[in-house]
Phi, psi and omega in degrees: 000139184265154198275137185242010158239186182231166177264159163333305204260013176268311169320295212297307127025264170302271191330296224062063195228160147283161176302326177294342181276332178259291147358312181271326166306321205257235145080280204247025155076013174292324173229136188295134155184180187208172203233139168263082191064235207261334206282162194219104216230146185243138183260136188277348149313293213301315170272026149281323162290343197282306181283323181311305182316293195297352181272320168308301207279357168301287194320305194268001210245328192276000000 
């Protein structure tokens, strides 16, 4: 079975960011994620809809 969340630096990773940018994103509530005890995890459905959202609203912003 394939693993379907991510971790900080597997997020940042995927993004093509630093770990400090997904801290700082999960800080101000910028990107959907949920915390497992302290860990703190991105499910990669959610942020593949997430990446949809922000490419619509770049698009409709111009």
């Amino acid at each position: 079975m394939a693993r379907r969340t991510m971790t900080v630096n597997d997020a940042a990773e995927y993004l093509g960011v630093c770990t400090d940018t997904i801290y700082t994103m999960v800080k101000q509530k910028q990107i959907p994620h949920f915390r497992l005890r302290r860990r703190i995890l991105f499910s990669q459905e959610t942020i593949d809809a997430w990446i949809r959202e922000q490419e619509t609203n770049q698009i409709e912003a111009m």
